[in-house]
C-alpha positions as CSV (number, residue, x, y, z in Angstrom):
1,X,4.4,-1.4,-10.7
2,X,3.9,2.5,-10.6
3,X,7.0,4.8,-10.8
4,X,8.0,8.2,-10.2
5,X,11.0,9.1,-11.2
6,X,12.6,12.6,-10.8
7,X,9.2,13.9,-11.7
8,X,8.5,17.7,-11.1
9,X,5.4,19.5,-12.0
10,X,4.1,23.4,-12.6
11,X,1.2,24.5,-14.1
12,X,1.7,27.1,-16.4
13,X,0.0,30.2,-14.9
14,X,2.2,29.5,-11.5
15,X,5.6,30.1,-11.1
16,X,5.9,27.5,-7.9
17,X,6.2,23.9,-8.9
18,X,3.5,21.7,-7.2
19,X,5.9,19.3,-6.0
20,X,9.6,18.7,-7.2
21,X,12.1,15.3,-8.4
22,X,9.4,13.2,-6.6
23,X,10.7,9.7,-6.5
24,X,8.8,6.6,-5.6
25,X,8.0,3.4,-6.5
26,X,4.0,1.2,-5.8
27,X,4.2,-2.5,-5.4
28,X,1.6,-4.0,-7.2
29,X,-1.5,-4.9,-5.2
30,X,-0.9,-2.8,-2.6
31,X,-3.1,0.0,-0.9
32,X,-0.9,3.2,-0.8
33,X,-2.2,6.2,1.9
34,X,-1.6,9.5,-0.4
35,X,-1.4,12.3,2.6
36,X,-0.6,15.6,2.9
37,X,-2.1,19.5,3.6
38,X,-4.6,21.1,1.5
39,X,-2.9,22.0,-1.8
40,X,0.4,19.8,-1.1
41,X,-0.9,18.3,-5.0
42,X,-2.1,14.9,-3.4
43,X,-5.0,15.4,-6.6
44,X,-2.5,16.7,-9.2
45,X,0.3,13.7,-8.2
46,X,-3.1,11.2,-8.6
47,X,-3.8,12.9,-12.0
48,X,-0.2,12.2,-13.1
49,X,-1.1,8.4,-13.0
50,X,-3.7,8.6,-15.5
51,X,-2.4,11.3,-17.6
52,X,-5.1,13.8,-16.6
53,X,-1.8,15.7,-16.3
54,X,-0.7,17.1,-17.9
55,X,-2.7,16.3,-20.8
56,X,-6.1,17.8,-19.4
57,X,-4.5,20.5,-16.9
58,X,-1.9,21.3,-19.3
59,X,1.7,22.6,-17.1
60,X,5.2,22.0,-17.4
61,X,6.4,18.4,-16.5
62,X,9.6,16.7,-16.1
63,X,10.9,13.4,-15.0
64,X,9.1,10.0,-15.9
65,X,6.5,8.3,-14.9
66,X,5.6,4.2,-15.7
67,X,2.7,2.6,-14.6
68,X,2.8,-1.2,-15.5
69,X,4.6,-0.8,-18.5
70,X,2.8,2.7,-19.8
71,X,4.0,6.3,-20.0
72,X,1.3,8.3,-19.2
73,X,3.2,11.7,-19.9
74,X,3.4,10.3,-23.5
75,X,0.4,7.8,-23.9
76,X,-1.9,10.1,-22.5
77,X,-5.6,9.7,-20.7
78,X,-7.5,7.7,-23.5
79,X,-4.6,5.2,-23.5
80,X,-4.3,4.7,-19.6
81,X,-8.1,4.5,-18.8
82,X,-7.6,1.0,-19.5
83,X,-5.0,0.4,-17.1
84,X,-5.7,3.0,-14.0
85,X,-9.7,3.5,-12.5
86,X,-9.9,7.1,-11.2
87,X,-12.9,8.3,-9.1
88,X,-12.8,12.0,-8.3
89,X,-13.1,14.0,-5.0
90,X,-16.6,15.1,-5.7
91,X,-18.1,11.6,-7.4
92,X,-21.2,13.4,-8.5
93,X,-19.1,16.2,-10.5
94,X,-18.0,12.9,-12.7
95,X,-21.4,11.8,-13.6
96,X,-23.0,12.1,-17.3
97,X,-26.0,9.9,-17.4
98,X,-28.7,10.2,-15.0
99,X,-29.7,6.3,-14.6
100,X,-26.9,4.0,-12.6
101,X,-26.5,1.0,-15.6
102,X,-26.6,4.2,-18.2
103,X,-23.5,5.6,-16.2
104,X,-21.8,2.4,-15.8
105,X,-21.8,2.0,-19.2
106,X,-20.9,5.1,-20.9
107,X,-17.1,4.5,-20.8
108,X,-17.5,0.7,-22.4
109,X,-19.7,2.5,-24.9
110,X,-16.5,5.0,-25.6
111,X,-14.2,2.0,-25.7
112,X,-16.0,0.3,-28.4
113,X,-16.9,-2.6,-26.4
114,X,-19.7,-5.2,-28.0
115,X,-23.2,-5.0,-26.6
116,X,-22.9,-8.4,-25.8
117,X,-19.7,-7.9,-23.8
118,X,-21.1,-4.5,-22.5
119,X,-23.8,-6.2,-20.4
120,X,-21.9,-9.1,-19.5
121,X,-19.4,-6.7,-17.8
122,X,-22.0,-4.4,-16.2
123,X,-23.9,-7.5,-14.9
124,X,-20.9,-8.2,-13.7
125,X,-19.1,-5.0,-11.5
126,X,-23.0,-4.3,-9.9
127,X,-22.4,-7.3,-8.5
128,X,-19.2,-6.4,-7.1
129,X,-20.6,-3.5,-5.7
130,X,-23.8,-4.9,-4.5
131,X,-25.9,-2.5,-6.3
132,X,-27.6,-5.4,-8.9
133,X,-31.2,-4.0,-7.7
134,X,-30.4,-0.2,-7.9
135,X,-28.7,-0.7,-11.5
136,X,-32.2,1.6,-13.1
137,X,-32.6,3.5,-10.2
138,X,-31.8,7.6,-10.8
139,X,-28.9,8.8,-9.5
140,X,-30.7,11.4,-7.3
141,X,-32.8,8.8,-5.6
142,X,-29.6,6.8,-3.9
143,X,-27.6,8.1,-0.8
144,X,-23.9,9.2,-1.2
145,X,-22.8,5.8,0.2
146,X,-24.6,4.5,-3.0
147,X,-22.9,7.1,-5.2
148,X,-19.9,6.4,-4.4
149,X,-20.3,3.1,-5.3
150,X,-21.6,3.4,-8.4
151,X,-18.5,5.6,-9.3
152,X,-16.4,3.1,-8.4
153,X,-18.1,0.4,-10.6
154,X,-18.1,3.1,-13.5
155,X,-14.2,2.7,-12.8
156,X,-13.7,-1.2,-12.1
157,X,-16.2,-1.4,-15.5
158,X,-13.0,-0.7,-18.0
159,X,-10.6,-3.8,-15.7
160,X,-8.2,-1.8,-14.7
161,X,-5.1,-2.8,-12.8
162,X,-5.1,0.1,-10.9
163,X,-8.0,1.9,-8.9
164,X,-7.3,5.8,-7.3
165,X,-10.0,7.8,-4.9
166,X,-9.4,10.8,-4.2
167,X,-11.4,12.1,-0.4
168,X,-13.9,8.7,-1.1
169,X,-15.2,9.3,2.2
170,X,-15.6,13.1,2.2
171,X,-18.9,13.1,2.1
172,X,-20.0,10.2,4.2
173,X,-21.1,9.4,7.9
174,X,-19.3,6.8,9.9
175,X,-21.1,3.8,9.2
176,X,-21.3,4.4,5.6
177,X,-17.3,5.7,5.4
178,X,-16.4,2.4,7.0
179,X,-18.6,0.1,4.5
180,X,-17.0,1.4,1.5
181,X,-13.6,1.1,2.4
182,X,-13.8,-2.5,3.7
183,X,-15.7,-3.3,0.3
184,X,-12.5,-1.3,-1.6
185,X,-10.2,-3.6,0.5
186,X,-12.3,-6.9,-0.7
187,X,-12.2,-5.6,-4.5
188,X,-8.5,-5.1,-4.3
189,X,-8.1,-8.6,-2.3
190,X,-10.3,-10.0,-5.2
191,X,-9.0,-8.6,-8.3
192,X,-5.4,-7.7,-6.9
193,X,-5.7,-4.1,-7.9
194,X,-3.2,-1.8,-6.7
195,X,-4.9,0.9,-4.9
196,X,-3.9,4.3,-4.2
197,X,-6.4,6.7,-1.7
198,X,-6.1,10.1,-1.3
199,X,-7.9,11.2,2.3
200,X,-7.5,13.6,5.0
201,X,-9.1,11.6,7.8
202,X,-6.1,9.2,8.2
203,X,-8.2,7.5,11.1
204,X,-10.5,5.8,8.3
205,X,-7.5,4.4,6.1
206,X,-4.9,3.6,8.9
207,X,-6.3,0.1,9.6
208,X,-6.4,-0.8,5.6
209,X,-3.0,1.2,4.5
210,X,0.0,-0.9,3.6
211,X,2.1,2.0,3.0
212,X,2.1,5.9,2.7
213,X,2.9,8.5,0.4
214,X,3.7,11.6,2.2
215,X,3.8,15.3,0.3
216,X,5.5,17.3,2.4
217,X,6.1,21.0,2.8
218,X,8.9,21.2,0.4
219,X,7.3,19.7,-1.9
220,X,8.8,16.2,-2.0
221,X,7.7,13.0,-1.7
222,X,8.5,10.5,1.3
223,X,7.2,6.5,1.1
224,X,7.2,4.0,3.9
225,X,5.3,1.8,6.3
226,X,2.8,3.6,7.9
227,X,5.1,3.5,11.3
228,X,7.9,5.0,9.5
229,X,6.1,7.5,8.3
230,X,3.5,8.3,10.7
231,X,6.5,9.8,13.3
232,X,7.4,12.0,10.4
233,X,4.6,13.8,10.1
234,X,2.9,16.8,11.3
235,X,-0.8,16.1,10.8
236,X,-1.7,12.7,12.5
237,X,-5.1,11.4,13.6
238,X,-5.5,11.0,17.3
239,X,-4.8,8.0,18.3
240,X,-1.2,8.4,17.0
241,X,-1.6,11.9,18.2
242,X,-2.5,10.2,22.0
243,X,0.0,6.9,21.3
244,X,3.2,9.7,20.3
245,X,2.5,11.5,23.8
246,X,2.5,8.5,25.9
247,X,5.8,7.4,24.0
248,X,4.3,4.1,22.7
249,X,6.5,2.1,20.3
250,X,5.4,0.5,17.7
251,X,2.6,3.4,16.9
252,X,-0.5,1.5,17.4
253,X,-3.3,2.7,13.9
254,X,-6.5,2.2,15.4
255,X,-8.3,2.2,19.0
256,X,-8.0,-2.1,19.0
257,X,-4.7,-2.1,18.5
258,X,-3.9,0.7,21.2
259,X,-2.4,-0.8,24.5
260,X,-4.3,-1.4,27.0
261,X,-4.6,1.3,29.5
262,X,-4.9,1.3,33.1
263,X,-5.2,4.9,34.9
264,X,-3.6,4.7,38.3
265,X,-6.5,7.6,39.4
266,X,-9.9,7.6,38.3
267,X,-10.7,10.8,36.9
268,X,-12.1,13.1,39.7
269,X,-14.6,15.1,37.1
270,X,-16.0,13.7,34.2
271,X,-16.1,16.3,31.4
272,X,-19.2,17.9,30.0
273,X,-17.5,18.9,26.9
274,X,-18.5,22.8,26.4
275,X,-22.1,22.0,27.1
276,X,-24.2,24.6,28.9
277,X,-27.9,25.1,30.1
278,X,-30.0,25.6,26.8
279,X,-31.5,28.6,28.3
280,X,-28.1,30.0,28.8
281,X,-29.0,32.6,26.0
282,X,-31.9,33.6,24.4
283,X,-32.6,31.6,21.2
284,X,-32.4,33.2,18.2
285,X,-34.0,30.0,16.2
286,X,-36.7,27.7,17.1
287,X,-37.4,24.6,15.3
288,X,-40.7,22.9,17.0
289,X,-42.8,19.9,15.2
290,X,-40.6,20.5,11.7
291,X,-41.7,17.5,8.6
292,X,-40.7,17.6,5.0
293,X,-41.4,15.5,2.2
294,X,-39.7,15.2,-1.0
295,X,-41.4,13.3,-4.0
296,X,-44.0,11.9,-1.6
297,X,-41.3,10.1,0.8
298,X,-41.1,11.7,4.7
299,X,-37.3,13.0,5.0
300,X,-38.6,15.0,8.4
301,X,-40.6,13.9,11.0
302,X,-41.4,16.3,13.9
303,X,-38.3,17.5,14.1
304,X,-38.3,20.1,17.7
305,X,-35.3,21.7,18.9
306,X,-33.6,25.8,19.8
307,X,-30.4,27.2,18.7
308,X,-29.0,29.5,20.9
309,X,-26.5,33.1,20.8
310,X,-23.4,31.7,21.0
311,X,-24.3,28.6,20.5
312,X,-22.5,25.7,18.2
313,X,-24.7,22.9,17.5
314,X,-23.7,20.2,15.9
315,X,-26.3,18.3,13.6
316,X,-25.1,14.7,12.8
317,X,-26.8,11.3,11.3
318,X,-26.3,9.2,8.8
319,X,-26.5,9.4,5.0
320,X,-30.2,10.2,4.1
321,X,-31.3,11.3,7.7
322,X,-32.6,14.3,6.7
323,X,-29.9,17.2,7.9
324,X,-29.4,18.7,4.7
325,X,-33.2,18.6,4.0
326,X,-33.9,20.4,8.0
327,X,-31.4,23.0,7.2
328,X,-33.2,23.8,3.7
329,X,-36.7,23.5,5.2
330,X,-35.7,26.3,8.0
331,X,-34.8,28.6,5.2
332,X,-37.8,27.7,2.9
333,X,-35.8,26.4,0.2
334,X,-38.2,23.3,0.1
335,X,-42.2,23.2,1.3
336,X,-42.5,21.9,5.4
337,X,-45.1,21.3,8.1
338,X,-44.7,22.9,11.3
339,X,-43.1,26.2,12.9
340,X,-39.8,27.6,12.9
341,X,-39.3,31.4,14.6
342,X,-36.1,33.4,13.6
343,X,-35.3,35.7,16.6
344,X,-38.9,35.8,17.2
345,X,-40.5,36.1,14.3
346,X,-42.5,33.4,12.9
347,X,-41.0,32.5,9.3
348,X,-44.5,32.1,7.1
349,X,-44.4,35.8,7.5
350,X,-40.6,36.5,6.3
351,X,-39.3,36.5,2.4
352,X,-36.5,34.0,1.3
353,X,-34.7,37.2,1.2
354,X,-35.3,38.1,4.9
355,X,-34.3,35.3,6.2
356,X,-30.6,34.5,4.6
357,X,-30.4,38.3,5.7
358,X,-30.4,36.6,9.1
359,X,-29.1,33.4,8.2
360,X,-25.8,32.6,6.5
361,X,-25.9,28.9,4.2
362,X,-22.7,27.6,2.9
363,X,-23.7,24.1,0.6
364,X,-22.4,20.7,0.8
365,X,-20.7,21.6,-2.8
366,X,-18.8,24.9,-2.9
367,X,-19.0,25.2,-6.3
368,X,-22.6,25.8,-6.1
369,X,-21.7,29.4,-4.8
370,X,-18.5,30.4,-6.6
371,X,-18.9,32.3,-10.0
372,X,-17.3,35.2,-9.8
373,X,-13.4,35.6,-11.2
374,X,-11.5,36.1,-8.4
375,X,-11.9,35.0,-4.7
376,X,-12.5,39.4,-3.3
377,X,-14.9,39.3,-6.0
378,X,-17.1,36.5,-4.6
379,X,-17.1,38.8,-1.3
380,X,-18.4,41.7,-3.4
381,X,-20.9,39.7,-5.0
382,X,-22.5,39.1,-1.5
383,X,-22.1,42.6,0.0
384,X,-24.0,43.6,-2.8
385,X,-26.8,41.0,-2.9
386,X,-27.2,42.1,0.8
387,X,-27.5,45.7,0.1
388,X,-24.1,46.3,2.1
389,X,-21.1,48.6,1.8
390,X,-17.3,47.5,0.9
391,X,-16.4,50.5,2.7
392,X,-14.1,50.0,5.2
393,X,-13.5,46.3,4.7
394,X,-9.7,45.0,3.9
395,X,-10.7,42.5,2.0
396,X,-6.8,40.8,2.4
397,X,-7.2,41.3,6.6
398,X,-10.9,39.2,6.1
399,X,-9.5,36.2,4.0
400,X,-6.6,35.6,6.5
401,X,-9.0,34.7,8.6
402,X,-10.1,31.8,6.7
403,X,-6.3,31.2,5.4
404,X,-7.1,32.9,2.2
405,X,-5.3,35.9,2.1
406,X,-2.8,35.3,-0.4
407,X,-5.7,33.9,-2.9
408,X,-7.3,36.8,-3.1
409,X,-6.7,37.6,-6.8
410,X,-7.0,34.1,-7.9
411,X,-10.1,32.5,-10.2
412,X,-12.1,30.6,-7.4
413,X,-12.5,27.6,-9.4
414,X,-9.0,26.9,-10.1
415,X,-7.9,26.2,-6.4
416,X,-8.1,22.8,-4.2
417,X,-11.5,21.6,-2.4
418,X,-10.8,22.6,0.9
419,X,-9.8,26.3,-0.6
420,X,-12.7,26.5,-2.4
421,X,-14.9,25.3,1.0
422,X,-13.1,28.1,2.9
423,X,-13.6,30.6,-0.5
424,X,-17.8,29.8,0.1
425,X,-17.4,30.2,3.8
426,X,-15.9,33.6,3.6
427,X,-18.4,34.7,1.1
428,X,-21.3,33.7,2.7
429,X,-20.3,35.1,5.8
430,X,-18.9,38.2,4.7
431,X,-21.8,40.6,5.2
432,X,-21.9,39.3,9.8
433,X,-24.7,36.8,9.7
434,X,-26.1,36.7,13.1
435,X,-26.7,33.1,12.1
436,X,-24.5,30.5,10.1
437,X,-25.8,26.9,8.5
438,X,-22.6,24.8,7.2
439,X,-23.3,21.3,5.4
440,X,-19.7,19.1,5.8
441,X,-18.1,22.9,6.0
442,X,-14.4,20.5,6.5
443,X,-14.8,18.6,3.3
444,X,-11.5,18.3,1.6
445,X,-9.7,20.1,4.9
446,X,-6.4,18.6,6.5
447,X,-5.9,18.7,10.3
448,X,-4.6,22.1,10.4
449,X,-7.2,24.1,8.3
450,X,-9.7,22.3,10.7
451,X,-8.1,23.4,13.7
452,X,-7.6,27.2,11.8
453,X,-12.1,26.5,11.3
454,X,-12.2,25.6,14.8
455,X,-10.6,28.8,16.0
456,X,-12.2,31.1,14.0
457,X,-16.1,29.1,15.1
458,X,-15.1,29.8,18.4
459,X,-14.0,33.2,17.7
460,X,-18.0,33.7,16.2
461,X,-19.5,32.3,19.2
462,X,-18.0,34.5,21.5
463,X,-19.0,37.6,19.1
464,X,-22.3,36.1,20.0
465,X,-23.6,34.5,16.2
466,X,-24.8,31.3,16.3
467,X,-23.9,28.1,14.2
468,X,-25.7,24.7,13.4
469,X,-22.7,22.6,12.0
470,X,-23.8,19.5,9.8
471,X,-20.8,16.8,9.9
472,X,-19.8,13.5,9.7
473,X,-16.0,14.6,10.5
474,X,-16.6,12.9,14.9
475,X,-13.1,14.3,15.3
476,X,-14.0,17.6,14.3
477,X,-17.4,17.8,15.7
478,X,-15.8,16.8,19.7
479,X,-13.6,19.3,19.7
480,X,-16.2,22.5,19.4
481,X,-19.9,21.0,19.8
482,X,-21.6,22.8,22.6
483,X,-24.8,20.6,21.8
484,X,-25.3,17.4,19.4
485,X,-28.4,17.1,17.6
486,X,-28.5,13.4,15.5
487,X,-31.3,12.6,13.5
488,X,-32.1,8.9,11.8
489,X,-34.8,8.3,9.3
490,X,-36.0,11.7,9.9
491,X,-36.7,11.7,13.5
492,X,-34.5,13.4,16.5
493,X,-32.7,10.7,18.6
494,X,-30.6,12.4,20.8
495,X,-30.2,16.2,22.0
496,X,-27.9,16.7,24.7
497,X,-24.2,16.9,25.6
498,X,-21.5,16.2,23.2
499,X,-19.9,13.6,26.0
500,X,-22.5,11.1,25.8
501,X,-22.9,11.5,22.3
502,X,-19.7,10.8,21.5
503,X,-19.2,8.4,24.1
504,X,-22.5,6.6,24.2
505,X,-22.9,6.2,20.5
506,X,-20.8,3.9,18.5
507,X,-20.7,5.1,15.5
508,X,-20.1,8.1,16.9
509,X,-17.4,7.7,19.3
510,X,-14.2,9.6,19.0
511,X,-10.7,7.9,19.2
512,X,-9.6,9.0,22.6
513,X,-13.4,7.7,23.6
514,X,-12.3,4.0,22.4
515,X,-9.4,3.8,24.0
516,X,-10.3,5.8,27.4
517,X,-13.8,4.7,28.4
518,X,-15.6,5.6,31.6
519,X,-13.7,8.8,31.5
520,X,-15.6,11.2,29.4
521,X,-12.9,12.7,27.6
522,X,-13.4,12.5,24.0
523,X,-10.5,14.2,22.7
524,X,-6.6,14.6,23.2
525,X,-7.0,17.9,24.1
526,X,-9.2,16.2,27.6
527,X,-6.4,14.3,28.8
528,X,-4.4,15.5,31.8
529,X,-0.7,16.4,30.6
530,X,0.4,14.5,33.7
531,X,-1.4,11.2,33.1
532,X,-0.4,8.4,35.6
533,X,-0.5,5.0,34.3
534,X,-0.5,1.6,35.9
């Protein structure tokens, strides 16, 4: 059993507590929901478990904590490792070793475990995680499906009774997202671990949550069925979203367990969700016949498409599709075949250093861009590289817009996952790109920061700039795509409106698709206030 008993926690350089006389108990071989808004401490309760704090963060805690028999506050992270499994938010920040069996083993090998026992044990969890024929594979060469698989096994490795993720499907597509939670529920099944799993996108977890642990604005803790809790909430996925306005009772958790529906009236217009003509506006980018390789394997293959002023176009696939690797060719990061023109210009003839004057890139990892020692001096840092005056600039009145205005002064680094995306986005966008390439821009973002992204993407399409969005986030994409690009193995499948690809697709269909076919609306937002049902 884990338990939480008047616990209250502050790290030291803050004079707010994270959360305060938080009180909850875990029934063993359950899986627990942890929810909550960016920087609630969903990660710093999780670190609590394993003694990561305070013992690592350092802060000031009170209360107690047991976890099957344990005191983490007094036993500390060497001691609990062998009772709680802990895979982090960003599963390749927790690497050491470069070969999969070398990082599996690395924590037996700290543990003192016998050679003998060592490989039985390693044999053993690749297994578990399907991954026997990768184990001396690099860990560059696999997809992040892969990765965070082999982070889970470096976990399971040490037997732990209880296994936390934190955002394990962040960084995944659909199909991918879906795999490794169903093989977390048939570890836990197997080995009767107790499972805790901190996420944002509630629709992934909902159909495999027993219960959830809610941090709420005051910084307390509520615990309950997922129906109990779900009505208590302000940040719900849409199908409770949809289920809560048509006053359904029990809350249905996933599109097959969502009444049936009947409208009384067809819909009289089915919706072309945003999409307009491609020659609406003049394109400012123009991809046509694009290839890359990367040690000798084809990532691209003939990749042709515009981006437009004003234009959000979204650029989905699956793990290993090639998105990232388009996005870095286009900016000659990495060698390519074929033509790309940047508002009209043909990019063999432009310098790196001409063309992110144009273009604005925010990463798949933040962290990647943040070095400086306080969020306003990350924005300097880019003014300067692009030859541009502060002048002028409220640097406060800039961050609000990306709900960073009271983190100005603070050391990048030390804020949450979805601060430190918005921290990168700001700074890279600072000195008015007429372009803007984001890679998963709403990693480790609740519903609300997405919504606050949302409005401030629309805001830059009507200034006229133009953004190609890379996301697996479906939800996300449907509410602001004017165009959906998905690639597979390389090659384009699909470019056209946002309805039929989130309609027509299945693993891309949005929630409100599921449940309301032959209707074209893909998200709440699309259905009629008045809706008649039968």
């Amino acid at each position: 059993m884990i338990k939480f008993t008047d616990l209250t926690f502050r790290y030291s350089l803050r004079s707010q507590a994270v959360f305060e006389d938080v009180n909850f108990e875990i029934i063993p071989g359950t899986l627990t929901l942890v929810t909550g808004a960016s920087g609630s401490g969903k990660s710093t309760l999780l670190r609590c478990i394993n003694g990561l704090v305070p013992h690592f963060s350092g802060g000031i805690i009170a209360g107690k904590i047991q976890v099957f028999g344990s005191d983490p506050i007094a036993e500390g992270v060497e001691v609990m490792a062998h009772k709680v499994g802990f895979v982090f938010q960003e599963p390749e920040s927790q690497f050491v070793f470069d070969v999969i069996e070398d990082e599996i083993a690395f924590s037996l090998e700290n543990a003192g475990v016998p050679r003998q026992e060592m490989e039985r044990r390693i044999q053993e969890v690749l297994q578990m995680v399907r991954l026997s024929p990768l184990r001396k594979k690099n860990l560059s060469e696999i997809s992040g499906g892969e990765q965070q698989k082999v982070a889970i096994a470096s976990a399971l490795v040490t037997q732990p009774l209880v296994l936390i993720l934190d955002e394990p499907t962040s960084q995944l597509d659909p199909i991918s997202a879906d795999e490794v939670l169903k093989f977390v529920i048939e570890l836990k099944n197997h080995l009767n671990l107790t499972v805790l799993i901190s996420e944002h996108r509630l629709e992934r977890l909902l159909p495999y949550t027993d219960m959830i642990l809610n941090l709420n604005a005051e910084r307390r803790a509520i615990i309950g069925k997922p129906q109990e809790i779900l009505p208590l909430m302000d940040q719900v996925p849409p199908i409770v979203e949809i289920a809560q306005r048509l006053k359904f009772s029990p809350l249905p958790l996933t599109p097959a367990t969502f009444p049936q529906v009947r409208l009384a009236h067809k819909p009289i217009n089915q919706i072309e969700k945003h999409c307009k003509p491609q020659d609406s506006q003049p394109a400012c980018l123009e991809i046509d016949g694009l290839s890359a390789r990367l040690n000798d394997q084809l990532i691209l293959n003939d990749v042709s498409f515009n981006l437009h002023r004003g234009e959000i176009l979204v650029l989905m696939g699956p793990n290993g599709a090639g998105k990232t690797t388009l996005l870095r060719s286009v900016l000659k990061m990495i060698p390519h075949s074929g033509k790309v023109t940047l508002m009209g210009a043909d990019t063999d003839n432009l310098q790196f250093a001409e063309i992110i004057q144009e273009i604005a890139y925010l990463p798949q990892n933040p962290n990647d861009l943040l070095f400086a020692e306080s969020v306003i001096d990350e924005l300097k840092i880019t003014l300067k590289n692009h030859g541009k005056d502060a002048e002028g600039l409220d640097f406060y009145v800039f961050l609000k817009s990306f709900d960073l205005g009271h983190l100005g002064d603070q050391y990048p680094r030390d804020l949450s996952v979805g601060e430190r995306q918005r921290t990168a986005l700001a700074a890279v966008t600072v000195h008015d790109p007429r372009i803007i390439f984001l890679d998963e821009p709403t990693r480790g973002m609740d519903y609300d920061a997405k919504k606050r992204l949302n409005f401030l993407f629309h805001h830059w399409r009507q200034l006229g700039k133009a953004i190609l969005l890379v996301t697996h986030d479906v939800e996300f994409a449907a509410r602001l795509a004017d165009r959906v690009v998905i690639l597979e193995n390389g090659n384009l499948m699909f470019c056209g409106a946002p309805r039929t690809a989130f309609t027509e697709f299945p693993a891309y269909q949005t929630q409100t698709a599921r449940v309301f076919t032959d209707t074209g609306w893909i998200t709440p937002d699309d259905i009629p206030p008045d809706l008649d049902l039968q």
